[in-house]
N, C-alpha and C positions, 0 to 999 in steps of 0.2 A: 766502276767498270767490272766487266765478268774475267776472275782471275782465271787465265788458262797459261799450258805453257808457252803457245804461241803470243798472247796479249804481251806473259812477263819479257819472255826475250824481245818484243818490239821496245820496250821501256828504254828510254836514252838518259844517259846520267845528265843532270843538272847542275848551277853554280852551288846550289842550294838543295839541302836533301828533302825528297817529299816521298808520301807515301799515294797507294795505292789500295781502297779495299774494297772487301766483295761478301755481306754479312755477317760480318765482324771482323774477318781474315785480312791478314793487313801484307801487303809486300813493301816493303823500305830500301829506297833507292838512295843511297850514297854519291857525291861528285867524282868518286873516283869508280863507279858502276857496280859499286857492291850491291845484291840484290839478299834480302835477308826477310823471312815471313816472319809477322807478330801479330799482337793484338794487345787490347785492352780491357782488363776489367776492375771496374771500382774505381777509375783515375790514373792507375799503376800499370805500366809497360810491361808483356811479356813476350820475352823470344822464342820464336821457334825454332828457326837456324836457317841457314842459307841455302838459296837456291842457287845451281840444280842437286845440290848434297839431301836437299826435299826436293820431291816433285810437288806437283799442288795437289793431288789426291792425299799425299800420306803428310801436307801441311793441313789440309784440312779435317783429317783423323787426329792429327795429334792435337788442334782447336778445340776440338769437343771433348776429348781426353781432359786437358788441360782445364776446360770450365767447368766440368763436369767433379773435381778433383776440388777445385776453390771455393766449389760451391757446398761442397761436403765437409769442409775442414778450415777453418776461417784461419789465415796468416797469424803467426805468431807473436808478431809484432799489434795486432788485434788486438789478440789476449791478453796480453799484458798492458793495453790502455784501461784508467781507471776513470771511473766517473767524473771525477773535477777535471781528468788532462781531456777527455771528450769532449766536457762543455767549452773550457779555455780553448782549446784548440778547432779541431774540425766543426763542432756545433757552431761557435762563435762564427769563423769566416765562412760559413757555407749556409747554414742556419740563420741564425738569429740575426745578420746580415741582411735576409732577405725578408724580413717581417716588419708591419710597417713601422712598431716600436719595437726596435731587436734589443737596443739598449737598455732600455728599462727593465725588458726578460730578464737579459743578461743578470742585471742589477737584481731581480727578484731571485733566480736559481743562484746567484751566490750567497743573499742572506739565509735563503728559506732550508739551501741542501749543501750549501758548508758553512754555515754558521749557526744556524739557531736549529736543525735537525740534519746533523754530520754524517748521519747514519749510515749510507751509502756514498761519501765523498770517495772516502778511499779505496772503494771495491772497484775491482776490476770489470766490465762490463759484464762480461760472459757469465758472472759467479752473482750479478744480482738476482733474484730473483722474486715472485710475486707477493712471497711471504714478506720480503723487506720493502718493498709497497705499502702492502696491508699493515704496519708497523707504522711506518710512515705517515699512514691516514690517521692513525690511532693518535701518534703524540701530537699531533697536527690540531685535531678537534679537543685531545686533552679528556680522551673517553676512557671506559676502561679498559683495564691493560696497559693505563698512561705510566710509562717511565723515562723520562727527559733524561738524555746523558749532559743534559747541564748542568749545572750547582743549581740548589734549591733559590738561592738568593740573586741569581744570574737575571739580567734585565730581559733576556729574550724567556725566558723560560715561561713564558704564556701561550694558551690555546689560540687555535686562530677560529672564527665561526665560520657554520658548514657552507657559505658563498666563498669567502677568502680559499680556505682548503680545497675549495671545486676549481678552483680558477689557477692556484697552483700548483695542482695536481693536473691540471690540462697541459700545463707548459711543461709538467714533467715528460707526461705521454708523449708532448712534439717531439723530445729530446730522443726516445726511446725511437719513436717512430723513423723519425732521421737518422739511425745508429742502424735501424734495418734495411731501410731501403740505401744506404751506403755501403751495404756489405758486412757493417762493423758488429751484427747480432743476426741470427736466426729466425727471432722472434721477439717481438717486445715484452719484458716482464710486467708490463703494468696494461696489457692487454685487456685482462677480465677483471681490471680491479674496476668495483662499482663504486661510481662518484656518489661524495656526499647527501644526504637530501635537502633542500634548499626548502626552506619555506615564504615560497612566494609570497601566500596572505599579510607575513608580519611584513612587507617592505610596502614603503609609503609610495603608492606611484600615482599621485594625483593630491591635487588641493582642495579641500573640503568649502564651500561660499564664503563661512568666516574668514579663513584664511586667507582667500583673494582678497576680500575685503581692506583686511588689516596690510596685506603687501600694498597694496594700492594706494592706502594712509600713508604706509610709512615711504613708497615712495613719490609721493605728493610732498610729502616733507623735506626729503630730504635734495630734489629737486630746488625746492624754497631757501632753504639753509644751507641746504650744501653738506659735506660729510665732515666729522669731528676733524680734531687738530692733525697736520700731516706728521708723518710716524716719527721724524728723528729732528734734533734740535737745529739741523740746517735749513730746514723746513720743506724737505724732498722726499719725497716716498711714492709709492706705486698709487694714493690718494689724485697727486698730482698737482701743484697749488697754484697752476695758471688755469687749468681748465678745470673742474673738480666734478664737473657733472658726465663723464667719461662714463662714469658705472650705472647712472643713473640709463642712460641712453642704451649701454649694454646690456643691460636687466631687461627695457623693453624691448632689444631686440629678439633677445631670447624667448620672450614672452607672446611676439610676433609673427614668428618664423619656425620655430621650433630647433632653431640651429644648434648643434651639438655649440659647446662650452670652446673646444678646440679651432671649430671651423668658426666661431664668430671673432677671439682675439688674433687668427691668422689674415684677416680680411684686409683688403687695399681699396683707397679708394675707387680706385680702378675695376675694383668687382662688384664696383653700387650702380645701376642706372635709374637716375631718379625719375630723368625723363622720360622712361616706358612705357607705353602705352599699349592698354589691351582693345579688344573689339567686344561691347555689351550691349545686348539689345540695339544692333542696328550701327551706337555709338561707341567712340574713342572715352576710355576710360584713362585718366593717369592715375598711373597704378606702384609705378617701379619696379626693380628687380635686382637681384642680389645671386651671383654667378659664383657658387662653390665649387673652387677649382678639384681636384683630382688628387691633389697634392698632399691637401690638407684637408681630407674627405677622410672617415674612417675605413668606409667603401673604396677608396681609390679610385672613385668615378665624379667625374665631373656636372653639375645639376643647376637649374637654376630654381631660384625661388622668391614667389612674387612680395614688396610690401604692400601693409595695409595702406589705400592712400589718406587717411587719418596721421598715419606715422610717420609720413615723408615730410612734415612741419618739422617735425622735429629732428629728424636728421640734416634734415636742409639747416637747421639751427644752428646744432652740433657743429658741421662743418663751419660754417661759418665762424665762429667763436672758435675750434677748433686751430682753423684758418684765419689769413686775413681775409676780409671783408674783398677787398679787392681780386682776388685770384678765384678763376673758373673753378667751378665742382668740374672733380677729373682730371684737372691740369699737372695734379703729383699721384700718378695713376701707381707707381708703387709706395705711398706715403701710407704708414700703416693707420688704421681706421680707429683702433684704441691706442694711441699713445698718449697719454697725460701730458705728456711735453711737447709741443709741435714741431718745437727749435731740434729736439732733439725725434724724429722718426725712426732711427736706426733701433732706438731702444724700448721698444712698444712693451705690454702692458705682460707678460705671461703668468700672472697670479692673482686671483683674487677673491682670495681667503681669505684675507682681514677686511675687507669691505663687504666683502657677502656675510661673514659675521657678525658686521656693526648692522648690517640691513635686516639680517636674522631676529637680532635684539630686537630690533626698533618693534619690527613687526609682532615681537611677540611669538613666534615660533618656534618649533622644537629645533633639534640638530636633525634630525632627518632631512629637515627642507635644504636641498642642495640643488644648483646648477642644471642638473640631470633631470630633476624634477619640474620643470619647468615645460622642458621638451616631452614627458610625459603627461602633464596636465593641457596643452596644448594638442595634440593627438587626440586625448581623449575627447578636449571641446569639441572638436570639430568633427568627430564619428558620433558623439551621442545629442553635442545639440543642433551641428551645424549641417547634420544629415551628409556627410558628403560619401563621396565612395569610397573604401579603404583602399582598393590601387592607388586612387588620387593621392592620399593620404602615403601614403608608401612611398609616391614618387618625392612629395614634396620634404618629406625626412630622409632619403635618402636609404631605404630597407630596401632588401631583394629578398626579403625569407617572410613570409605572411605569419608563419608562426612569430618573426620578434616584433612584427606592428601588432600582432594578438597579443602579445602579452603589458603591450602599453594601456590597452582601452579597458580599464579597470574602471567598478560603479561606484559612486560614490555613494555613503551609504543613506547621505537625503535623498538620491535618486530612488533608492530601493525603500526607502517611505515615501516618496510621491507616486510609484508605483500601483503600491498596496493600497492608498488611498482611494486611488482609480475602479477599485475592485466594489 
């Protein structure tokens, strides 16, 4: 409402005190008709005093006084927050709260910036500055200029490489950035500190012919076999020893779909339609479909994404063995999709590091071939052999930045001799 003095004095006291305001200007109505102007800036109450001891001209002079005054000179109580009571406190519930892994930040900014580089735990906001940044990047990469305030024989006292260092040195900047737009800094010290350089070329983002090859052996095998002994002497582990071919199934999904590692161990059966059918040439195709909720979306957007019908034999297996024989596909529509146990649902699959390393072996592969890689040699088939169009391509992995589906379609380097050959 438009504060005037006519509006204020129509104001009637309430059971319940509420407020009235007019671009920022606040009038505060008490049950017993007390009538008092404030506002708010940064979350924090401020009085201005009671009307009519103000009018609303000279409440609204002392408002911009007042902002004009907080914004030049930041609370005292500011000043004396230090880097670690920032992140514990305000960053955590307001911050990293709201990100879709806050935890885990959380869990990175306390090893990275009070434990293994302390440098700036205890400094006061106000007093850090860019030079203790650029210090920061230095012990970080382990370049020169490195001097760790750790013991030389201290477990953490190792460099991190220039991705690691770029990545939390981002989550530094959010912190800094949320410290400003809260009021609690002027300006971020790590504003113009220049990130790492990363070198793209050396990271593996695709599988060379051999290599599918040799995945494709070893999971043919281990399909046949089955995977080695289950990890602990009761004979339970994340393997699984009723169904054991869980990883086998999840390998090709990944190999299928291109589905992040995340979104395929959160899946229900519920988010599988085997029965889907698309329209080809005229006819009903069954095809399937696999509905990545929003949830468990890196994106936080919900998608869907078609199976091959080649691979729906196989899922339809899966469940089956899975399941009993006798129960509908869909009938335990939140029954999670990787659980090794079926008896037990609740307790689905969320690791798998020791079977992706026994598959690693099998195959003969380096440690680079990881999970991720999978969804980027998948991308890549399908822009460089399978012709399709990279929106398509974007929609079906779930990107909204054409720069990070560019940076998946990497050539492989027989392609760049069958190339040449051409010539």
């Amino acid at each position: 409402m438009k504060l005037t003095e006519s509006s204020i004095k129509a104001l009637q006291p309430k059971k319940q005190r509420y407020t009235r305001s007019d671009n920022g200007l606040a009038i505060e109505v008490t049950p017993a008709g007390t009538k008092t102007f404030c506002f708010w800036h940064k979350g924090s109450k401020h009085t201005i005093g009671r009307w009519p001891d103000y009018s609303t001209k000279e409440a609204r002079a002392e408002h911009i006084k007042r902002l004009a005054d907080l914004a030049d000179a930041p609370t005292e109580r500011f000043n004396k927050l230090t880097f670690r009571a920032f992140v514990e406190g305000p960053y955590k519930q307001r911050g990293a709260a709201q990100r879709k892994r806050g935890d885990i930040t959380m869990e990175r900014l306390r090893f990275v910036y009070m434990t293994k580089h302390p440098l700036i735990a205890e400094l006061q906001l106000n007093k850090i500055t860019p030079e203790h940044i650029d210090q920061l990047k230095i012990e970080m990469l382990n370049g020169p200029g490195f001097k760790s305030s750790l013991p030389e024989d201290h477990p953490h006292n190792y460099g991190f490489a220039p991705s690691t260092a770029k990545r939390e040195l981002s989550d530094l900047k959010h912190v800094f950035n949320r410290a400003v737009s809260w009021g609690y800094l002027k300006r971020s010290p790590a504003a113009d500190v220049k990130m790492p350089t990363v070198d793209g070329g050396a990271t593996k983002l695709h599988l060379s012919r051999d290599e599918v090859e040799r995945l494709e052996a070893a999971l043919t095998k281990w399909k046949q076999t089955g995977p080695f002994k289950p990890i602990n002497a009761a004979g339970r582990g994340y393997y699984g020893d009723l169904h054991p071919q869980w990883f086998y199934i999840l390998v090709r999904l990944l190999m299928n779909t291109g589905l992040r590692r995340g979104e395929a161990l959160n899946l229900t059966w519920g988010d599988i339609d085997l029965d889907w059918e698309t329209e080809r040439d005229g006819e009903l195709v069954k095809q399937g479909q696999i509905t990545v909720r929003g949830s468990t979306a890196k994106t936080g957007q919900t998608r869907s994404v078609s199976i091959k019908s080649t691979f729906i034999k196989e899922m339809l297996e899966w469940h089956h063995e899975a399941h009993s024989e006798s129960s509908e596909f869909g009938s335990d529509e939140t029954g999670e999709v990787f659980s090794p146990n079926p008896d037990e649902p609740l307790f689905p699959v969320k690791s798998i590091r020791k079977p992706w390393e026994r598959l690693r072996q099998m195959a003969k592969l380096d440690k680079t071939f990881t999970p991720h890689l999978l969804r980027h040699h998948f991308a890549s088939i399908l822009v460089t052999k399978r012709k399709v169009a990279i929106p398509t391509v974007m929609e079906i992995l779930g990107h909204r930045d054409v720069q990070t589906i560019m940076r998946y379609l990497s050539v492989r380097e027989e392609d760049m001799v069958d190339a040449i050959e051409l010539l």
